[in-house]
PASE-160131 format. One record per residue (C-alpha): residue in one letter; x, y, z. Coordinates in steps of 0.05 Angstrom, whole numbers, plus 5000, padded with zeros to 4 digits. Each point is the difference from the previous one (the first is absolute). Layout:
<titis>
AXYZ
...
</titis>
This chain:
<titis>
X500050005000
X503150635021
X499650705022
X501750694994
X499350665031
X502350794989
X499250635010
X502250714972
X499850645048
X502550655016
X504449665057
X504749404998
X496049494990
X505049365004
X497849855071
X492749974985
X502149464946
X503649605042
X494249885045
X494349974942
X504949414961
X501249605063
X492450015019
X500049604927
X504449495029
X494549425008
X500150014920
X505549824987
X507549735027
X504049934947
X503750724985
X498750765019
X500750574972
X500150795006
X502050574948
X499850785020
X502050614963
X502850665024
X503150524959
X506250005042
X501549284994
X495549774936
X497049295003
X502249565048
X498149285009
X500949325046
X497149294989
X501149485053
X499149325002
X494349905062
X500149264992
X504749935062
X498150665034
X493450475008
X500550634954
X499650585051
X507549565031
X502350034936
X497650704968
X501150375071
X507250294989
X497950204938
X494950465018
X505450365035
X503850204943
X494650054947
X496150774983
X494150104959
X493350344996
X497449454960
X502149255007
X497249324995
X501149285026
X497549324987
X499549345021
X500749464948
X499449224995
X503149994942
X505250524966
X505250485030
X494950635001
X500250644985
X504850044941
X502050604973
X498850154915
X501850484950
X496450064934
X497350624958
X495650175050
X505650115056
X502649705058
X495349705044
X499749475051
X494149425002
X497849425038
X494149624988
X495049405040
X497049384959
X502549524957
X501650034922
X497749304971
X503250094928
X506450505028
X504749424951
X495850154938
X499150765017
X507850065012
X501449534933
X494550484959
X504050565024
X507049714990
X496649894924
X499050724993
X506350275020
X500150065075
X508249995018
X498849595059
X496849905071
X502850045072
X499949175020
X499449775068
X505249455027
X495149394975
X500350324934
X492650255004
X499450684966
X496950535059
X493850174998
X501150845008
X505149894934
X493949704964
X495350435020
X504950634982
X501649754930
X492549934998
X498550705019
X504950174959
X496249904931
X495750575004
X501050765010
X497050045059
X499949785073
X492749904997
X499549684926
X507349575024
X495849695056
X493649884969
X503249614947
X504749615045
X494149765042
X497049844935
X504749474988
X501449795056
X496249265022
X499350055074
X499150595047
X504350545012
X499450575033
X506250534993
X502750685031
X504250514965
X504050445036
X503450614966
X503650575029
X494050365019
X495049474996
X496149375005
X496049694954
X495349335028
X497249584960
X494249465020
X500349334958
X494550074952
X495549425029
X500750405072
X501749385030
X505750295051
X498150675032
X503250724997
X498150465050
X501350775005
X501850325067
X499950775023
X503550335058
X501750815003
X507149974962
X499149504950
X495849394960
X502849185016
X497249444957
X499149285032
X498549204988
X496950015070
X495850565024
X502549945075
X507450094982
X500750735002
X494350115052
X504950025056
X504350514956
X493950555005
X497349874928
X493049884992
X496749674927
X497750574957
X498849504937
X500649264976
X502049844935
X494649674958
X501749494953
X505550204951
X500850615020
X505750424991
X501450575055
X505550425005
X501950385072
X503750565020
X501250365057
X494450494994
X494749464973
X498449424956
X497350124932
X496149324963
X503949894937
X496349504970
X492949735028
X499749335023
X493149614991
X494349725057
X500849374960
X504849685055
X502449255020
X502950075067
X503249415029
X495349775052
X506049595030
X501750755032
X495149875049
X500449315017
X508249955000
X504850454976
X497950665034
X501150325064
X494650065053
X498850635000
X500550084926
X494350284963
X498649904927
X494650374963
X498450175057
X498149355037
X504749765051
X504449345009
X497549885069
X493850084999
X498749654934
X504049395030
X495150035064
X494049934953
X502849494960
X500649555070
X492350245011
X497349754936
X504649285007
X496249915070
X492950174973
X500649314951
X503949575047
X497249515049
X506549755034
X499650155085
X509349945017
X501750275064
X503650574975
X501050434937
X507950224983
X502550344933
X506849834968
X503850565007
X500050534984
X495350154943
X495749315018
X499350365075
X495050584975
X495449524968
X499949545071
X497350615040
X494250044950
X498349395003
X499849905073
X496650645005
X494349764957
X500349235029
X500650165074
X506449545002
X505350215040
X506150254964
X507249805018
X506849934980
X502949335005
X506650174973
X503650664983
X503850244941
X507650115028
X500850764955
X506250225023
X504049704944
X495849534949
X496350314942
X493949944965
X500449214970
X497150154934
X507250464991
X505349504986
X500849794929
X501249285024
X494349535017
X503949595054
X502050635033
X493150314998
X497949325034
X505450115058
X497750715011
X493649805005
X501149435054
X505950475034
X495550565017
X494549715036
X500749805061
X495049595040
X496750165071
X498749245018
X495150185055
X495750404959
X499549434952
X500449325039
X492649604992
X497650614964
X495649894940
X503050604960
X497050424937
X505550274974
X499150574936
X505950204958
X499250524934
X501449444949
X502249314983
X504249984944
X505049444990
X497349715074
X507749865026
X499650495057
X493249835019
X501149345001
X505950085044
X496550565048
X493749445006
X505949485013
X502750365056
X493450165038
X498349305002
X507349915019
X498250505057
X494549585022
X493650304955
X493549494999
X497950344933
X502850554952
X493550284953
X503850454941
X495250524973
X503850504954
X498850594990
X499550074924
X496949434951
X504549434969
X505750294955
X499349764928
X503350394959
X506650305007
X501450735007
X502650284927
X498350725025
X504850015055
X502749295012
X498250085075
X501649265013
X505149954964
X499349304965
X503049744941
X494649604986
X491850015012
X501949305026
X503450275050
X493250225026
X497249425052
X492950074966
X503449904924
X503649365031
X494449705034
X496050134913
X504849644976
X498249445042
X493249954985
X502350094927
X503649465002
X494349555020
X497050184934
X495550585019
X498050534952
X503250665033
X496550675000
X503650505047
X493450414999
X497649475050
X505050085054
X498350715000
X493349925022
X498249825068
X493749594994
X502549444939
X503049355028
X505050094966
X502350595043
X498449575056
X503749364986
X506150544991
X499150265058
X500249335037
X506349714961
X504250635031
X497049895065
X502549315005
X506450134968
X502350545040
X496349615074
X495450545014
X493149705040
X496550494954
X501750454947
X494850624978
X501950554949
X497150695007
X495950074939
X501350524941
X494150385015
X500450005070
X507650374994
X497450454957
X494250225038
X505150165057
X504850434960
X493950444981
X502050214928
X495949734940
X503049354970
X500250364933
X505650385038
X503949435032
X505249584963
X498449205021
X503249644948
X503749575048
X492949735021
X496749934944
X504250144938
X496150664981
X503650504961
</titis>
């Protein structure tokens, strides 16, 4: 995934970034970034790795020695971000969030047409800001260069543009990741997540709508080029990736999470002891539904945060299994005889729920009921590659298809979307038994979208049910 955050002002501004970047840090732990201008010292710019080390240890020296009345940082997942790039229409830094699906035909289309070269990473991997800049690049303008780059690109990306006197943000045209616009007395900050700069003094004075393009100064922001209300969030905002106390268009992370846990206890019929959440995005949904059921809420084992990341970060499965089993530590007397309903934000491959259910029976657990707190991933994520398999068959739901293909069935995915078939049903049951759950029940499609609140013409939830 990713984030990024900036700000230009009257004042020094390189401080504020600091802070706004490193509240991004739950998106990302892979490499950091920051890039300020002053005219005394002109652009300068640090990247860290922030595999081995949180970005405010790494960037905080820096900050010391860097000026600027505009600046911006990042937090990436996958390239060395911002880079810096000089073409006919100046030198400018930019960093972007997303993926680029087809970045090896873009790159070979532009090698084809006489583009010199591109800055490479160590793997050999061309970066994404080089891309993007060649991109831009093509037309006259700013606004025309980044229209047409997200025009070709497959994916999402969303991109920032800072000059020496500027920044220009621009939301990926589907909407899908959110840019957000804050105001305080000396100067305009842009923002993935709204509550980054809140502690800095800014307030939001605008979000971006769908490809939009909005440039910000000091004195203002001025819309450069209109974005559309035909958006495609990603409704995986709410249930995983974001923040708490996060709000996108304008319905917040928390409180969407506690009525997703309501509406999974209106249609269940299960009566465990107590309630728990896996944390720390599965911990929201938990309190909703014990809220709504009446069942006390607990927490038989804690997430040790000190040092281990989010598990979906590492680019290796086996270590993303190790996180996962490092970090959670079990309280043995909260879960001894207990008959435990236990409700984490997704299942996708199943390893680390598997291993969590393992370990509270391990502890002593009469019964572990698994209700997610989204439906059954089907198809994998081309928008944003959020789970970031190689394969749809790296999906628990694709593998457990291919066994009942395999015993000659006639396979219609359209089936496993909906709730009421049997054939959802007998899914359902094969995961259950695969991964030893005593029960297994998904939240349903509608049911998650009823608790974000925004129309499901407005909601990307192709990972559910494949639509576009």
């Amino acid at each position: 995934m990713g984030g990024f955050f900036g700000a230009v002002s009257a004042n020094d501004c390189v401080l504020d970034v600091f802070y706004g970047t490193d509240y991004h840090s739950h998106l990302g732990t892979r490499r950091g970034g920051m890039t300020s201008y002053s005219a005394e010292l002109g652009f300068q710019r640090n990247i860290h790795s922030i595999e081995n080390s949180p970005f405010r240890t790494k960037f905080e020296k820096d900050v010391e020695k860097m000026r600027g009345n505009i600046c911006i940082g990042c937090i990436s997942d996958t390239d060395p971000q911002p880079i810096m790039v000089r073409s006919k229409l100046g030198l400018y830094a930019v960093c972007s969030i997303g993926i680029i699906q087809n970045a090896k035909a873009l790159s070979e289309e532009l090698l084809e047409s006489g583009c010199a070269n591109f800055e490479t990473m160590s793997s050999g991997n061309i970066n994404s800001g080089g891309l993007i800049g060649a991109l831009i690049a093509q037309k006259p303008t700013f606004v025309e260069g980044i229209r047409y780059a997200q025009s070709k690109i497959e994916g999402t990306m969303s991109l920032v543009i800072m000059t020496e006197d500027s920044i220009i943000c621009a939301r990926d045209r589907a909407g899908k990741l959110p840019i957000l616009i804050g105001k305080r007395s000396d100067g305009y900050c842009f923002s993935f997540e709204s509550f980054a700069y809140q502690k800095l003094g800014y307030e939001t004075c605008h979000e971006l709508k769908a490809g939009e393009i909005t440039c910000l100064t000091k004195d203002g922001y001025e819309v450069l080029y209109e974005g559309t209300e035909e958006m495609k969030i990603c409704t995986f905002l709410w249930i995983y990736y974001g923040y708490p106390s996060s709000t996108y268009e304008g319905v917040n992370v928390e409180e969407m999470r506690y009525r997703c846990g309501q509406l999974l206890a209106r249609r269940d019929n299960v009566k465990p002891d107590i309630v728990a959440g896996v944390p720390d995005s599965g911990t929201a949904h938990a309190v909703g539904y014990a809220n709504e059921s009446g069942i006390p809420f607990s927490r038989p084992f804690i997430k040790y945060t000190p040092t281990w990341p989010r598990s979906f970060m590492p680019t290796i499965q086996s270590k993303r299994n190790l996180i996962a089993k490092m970090k959670l530590i079990p309280v043995h007397d909260l879960i001894q005889d207990q008959s435990l309903l236990l409700i984490d934000d997704s299942i996708v491959r199943g390893t680390q729920l598997r291993e969590t259910t393992e370990f509270l029976y391990q502890s002593g657990a009469k019964e572990v009921h698994i209700r997610p707190a989204c439906p059954p991933l089907l198809y994998g994520c081309k928008y944003l590659n959020f789970s970031r398999s190689s394969s749809e068959m790296d999906l628990i739901t694709r593998r457990v298809i291919k066994e009942m293909e395999q015993e000659d069935r006639q396979i219609d995915l359209k089936n496993y979307v909906d709730p009421d078939t049997p054939e959802y049903e007998e899914m359902v049951g094969r995961i259950g038994r695969q991964l030893n759950f005593t029960t297994l029940q998904f939240q349903r499609l509608d049911d998650m979208i009823e608790s974000v609140g925004i129309g499901r013409d407005k909601l990307c939830t192709y990972c559910w049910d494949g639509a576009q």
